[in-house]
C-alpha positions, -999 to +999 in steps of 0.1 A: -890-116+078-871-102+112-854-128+133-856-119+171-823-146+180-792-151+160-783-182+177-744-189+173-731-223+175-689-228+172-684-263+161-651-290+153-656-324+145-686-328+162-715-339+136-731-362+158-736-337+191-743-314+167-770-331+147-788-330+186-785-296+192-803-290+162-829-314+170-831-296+198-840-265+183-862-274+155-886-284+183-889-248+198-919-235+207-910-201+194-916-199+157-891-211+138-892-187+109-882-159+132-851-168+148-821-182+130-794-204+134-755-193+129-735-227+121-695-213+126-673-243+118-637-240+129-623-265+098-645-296+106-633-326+085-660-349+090-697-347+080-707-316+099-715-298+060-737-326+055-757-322+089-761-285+088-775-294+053-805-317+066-815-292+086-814-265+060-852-269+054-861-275+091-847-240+106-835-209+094-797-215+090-765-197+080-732-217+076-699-207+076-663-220+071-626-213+083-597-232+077-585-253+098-557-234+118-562-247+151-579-237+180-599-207+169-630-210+187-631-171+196-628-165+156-652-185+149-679-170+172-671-136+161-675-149+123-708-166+134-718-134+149-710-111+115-734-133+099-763-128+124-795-107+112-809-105+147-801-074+173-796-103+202-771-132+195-767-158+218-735-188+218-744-220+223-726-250+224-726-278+199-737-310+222-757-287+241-795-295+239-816-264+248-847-267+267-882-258+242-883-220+255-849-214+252-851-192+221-881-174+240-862-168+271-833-153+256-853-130+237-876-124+271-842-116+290-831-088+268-861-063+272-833-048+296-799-044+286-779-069+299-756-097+285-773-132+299-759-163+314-782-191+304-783-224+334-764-254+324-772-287+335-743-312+335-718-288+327-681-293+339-657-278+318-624-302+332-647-331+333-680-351+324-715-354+343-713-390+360-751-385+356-754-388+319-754-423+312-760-438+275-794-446+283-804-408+297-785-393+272-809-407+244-836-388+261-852-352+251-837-325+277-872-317+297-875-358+303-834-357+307-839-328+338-871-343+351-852-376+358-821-356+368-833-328+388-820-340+422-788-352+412-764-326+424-735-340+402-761-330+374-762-294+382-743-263+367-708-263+382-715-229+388-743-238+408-734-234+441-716-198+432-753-190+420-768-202+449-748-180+477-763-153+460-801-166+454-792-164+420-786-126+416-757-127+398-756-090+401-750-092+437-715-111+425-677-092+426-668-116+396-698-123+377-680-122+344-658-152+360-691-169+355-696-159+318-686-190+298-696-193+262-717-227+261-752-207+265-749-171+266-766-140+247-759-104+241-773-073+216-754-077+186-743-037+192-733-041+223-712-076+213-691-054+187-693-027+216-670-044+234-651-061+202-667-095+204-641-122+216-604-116+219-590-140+190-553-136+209-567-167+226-553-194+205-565-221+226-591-237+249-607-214+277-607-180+292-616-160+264-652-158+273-645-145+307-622-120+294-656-113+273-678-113+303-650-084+320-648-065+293-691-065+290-693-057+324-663-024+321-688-012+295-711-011+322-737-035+306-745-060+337-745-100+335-781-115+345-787-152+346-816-169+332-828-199+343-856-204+322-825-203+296-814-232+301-792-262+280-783-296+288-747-305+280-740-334+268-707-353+277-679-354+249-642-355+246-621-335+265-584-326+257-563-336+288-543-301+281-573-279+284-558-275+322-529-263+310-543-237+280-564-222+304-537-214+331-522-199+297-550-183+286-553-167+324-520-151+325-528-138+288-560-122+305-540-110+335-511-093+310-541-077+291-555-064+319-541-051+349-565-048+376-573-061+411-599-084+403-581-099+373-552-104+393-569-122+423-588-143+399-557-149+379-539-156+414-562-180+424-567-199+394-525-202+385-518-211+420-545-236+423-551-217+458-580-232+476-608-204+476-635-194+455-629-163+435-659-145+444-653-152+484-621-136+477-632-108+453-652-096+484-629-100+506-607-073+487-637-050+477-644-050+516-616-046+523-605-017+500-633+002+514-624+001+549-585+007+541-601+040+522-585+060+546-553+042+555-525+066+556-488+049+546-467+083+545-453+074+574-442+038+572-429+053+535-411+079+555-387+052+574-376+043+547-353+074+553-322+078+531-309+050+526-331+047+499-316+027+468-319+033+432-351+014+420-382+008+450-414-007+445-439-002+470-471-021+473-501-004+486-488+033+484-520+049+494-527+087+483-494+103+490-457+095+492-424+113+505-417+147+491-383+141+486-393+110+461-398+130+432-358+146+434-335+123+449-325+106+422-344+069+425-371+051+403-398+042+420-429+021+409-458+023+432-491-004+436-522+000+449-556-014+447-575+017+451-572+036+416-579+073+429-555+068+460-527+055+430-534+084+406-530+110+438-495+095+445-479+092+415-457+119+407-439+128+373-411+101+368-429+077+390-448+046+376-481+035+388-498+002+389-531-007+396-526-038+415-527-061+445-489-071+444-500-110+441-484-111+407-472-082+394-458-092+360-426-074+372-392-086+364-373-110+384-350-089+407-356-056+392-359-039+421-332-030+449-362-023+479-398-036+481-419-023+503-451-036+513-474-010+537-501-022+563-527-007+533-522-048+527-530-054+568-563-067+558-551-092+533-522-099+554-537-134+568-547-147+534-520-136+515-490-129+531-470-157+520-478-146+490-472-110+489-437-115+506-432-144+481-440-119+448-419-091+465-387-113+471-394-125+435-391-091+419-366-075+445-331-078+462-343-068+494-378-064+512-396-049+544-425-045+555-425-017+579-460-030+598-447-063+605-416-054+613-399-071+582-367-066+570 
């Protein structure tokens, strides 16, 4: 018989939570016989074999295997998902108890194309809900939300990110920032479109929001579903997880170099205190009202005293003449592609960037310049900027503030 659902669930050590998730989706109302349930185990060493076995009768289940190699979450999803028979796989977490229309609303959410974001209640990925309490946690998860519904701490962390835009995450800058693994679906085709997760990531977090970019550069949008929706249940976390994902982050950032990436890598490495999507539209705004911004000039005072290697950030569309045969190397920035591609000429390198953090050498520049096509991020950001350029050169200006 055709499944509709390959539901994917990445498990470690975990038999217990697990066992409830799989309570949890014995009793959905959908029919059991046509959606299936993808068991990946990433090396477990205690009893989960023997709970996916109980269950083997219960629901339609596929189990696999992989050594124990450590943190290979992103491997074991994309394992789980070579096993799936249905065109839509979704990733849930183990510990996560899904609601009794959770297989139906995933399934309900892709008559569009789309990759989905399914609500979770009591999520926080550093942390614990301090609403889940031994006694609440015993509880199935439509008594568990009934009880909890107007305990804030009990909402999605992401909640209040969903809420400045009524929900519509397509209204978002960063929605893929939002796109983390404990209750999401996608087609199966378009999952392998986009080569399923990035198994460079080695270690906890990130490496489904690199998925959710990637899904959204194929041009396939991220919707959220609250009728989708999981309880997550509190468990263990690793005190490092801070300091993977900061890794895992910069791994993003060096894989891809954009604006976006780089603000959100910005602001999660520096801990600065803004939300990313406030600050993504701050620079989408603002890159459409510096559209027309003309920098030859304050490019052109740089005269000839030019040294041998200049970075300039924010080049806009067109740089001296006399760049391209005097002899220097220049590397030119700018957050607008098109304007970048325009400037760079033949022995010039571009890079399609902010300036925030470059991923440039320490010092390997004699001259950075930084334009007013940064003016509008200038009160944000321009400790920053002037802190990144004096990283990676010997000397700095910045012709509309008068910097030298």
């Amino acid at each position: 018989m055709t499944v509709a659902l390959s539901v994917v669930i990445p498990t470690y050590n975990r038999a217990a939570l697990l066992r409830r998730t799989l309570e949890t989706l014995v009793a959905q109302r959908f029919p059991v016989e046509s959606f299936e349930v993808v068991i990946a185990d990433d090396g477990s060493s205690d009893d989960t074999a023997g709970v996916v076995a109980e269950y083997a009768t219960r629901l339609r289940t596929r189990y696999h295997f992989q050594e124990d190699l450590g943190f290979r979450a992103g491997a074991a999803r994309n394992a789980g998902a070579r096993l799936a028979t249905a065109p839509v796989v979704a990733f849930l977490d183990d510990g996560a108890l899904a609601n009794p229309d959770y297989v139906h609303a995933h399934v309900d959410a892709h008559r569009d194309r789309a990759a989905v974001m399914g609500y979770v209640h009591g999520y926080a990925p550093l942390g614990e809900s301090r609403s889940l309490d031994d006694a609440v946690m015993r509880l199935d998860p439509v008594t568990i939300v009934e009880r909890l519904a107007d305990d804030r701490t009990f909402f999605d962390s992401r909640h209040y990110e969903f809420e400045f835009v009524d929900f519509d995450v397509g209204r978002m800058a960063a929605p893929w920032y939002l796109f983390w693994s404990g209750n999401i679906s996608m087609r199966v085709e378009d999952f392998w479109a986009v080569g399923g997760f990035d198994e460079d990531f080695h270690s906890w977090g990130t490496e489904d929001i690199e998925l959710g970019y990637r899904v959204t550069e194929h041009g396939i949008p991220i919707v959220l579903s609250r009728d989708a929706w999981s309880v997550e249940l509190p468990h263990g976390r690793d005190a490092n997880n801070v300091v993977t994902s900061m890794a895992n982050m910069q791994l993003f950032l060096d894989k891809h170099r954009t604006p976006i990436v780089e603000l959100c890598a910005f602001i999660l490495l520096t801990r600065y205190p803004m939300m990313v999507e406030d600050a993504g539209h701050r620079l989408l705004s603002w890159a459409r009202r510096s559209r027309r911004v003309d920098v030859l000039g304050e490019l052109e005072t740089v005269g000839s005293d030019v040294p041998r290697r200049v970075a300039v950030f924010g080049c806009g569309g067109s740089v001296p003449a006399s760049w391209a045969a005097d002899g220097s190397v220049y590397t030119l920035l700018d957050f607008d592609r098109d304007l970048l591609c325009r400037a760079v000429r033949p022995g010039h390198t571009g890079r399609y960037g902010i300036g925030l953090r470059t991923g440039l050498p320490d010092k390997s520049f004699d001259l950075v310049v930084i334009t007013s096509r940064l003016r509008g991020l200038w009160e944000l950001w321009g400790k920053n900027l002037l802190q990144e350029a004096q990283r990676v050169g010997h000397e700095v200006r910045v012709p509309f503030r008068g910097i030298r």
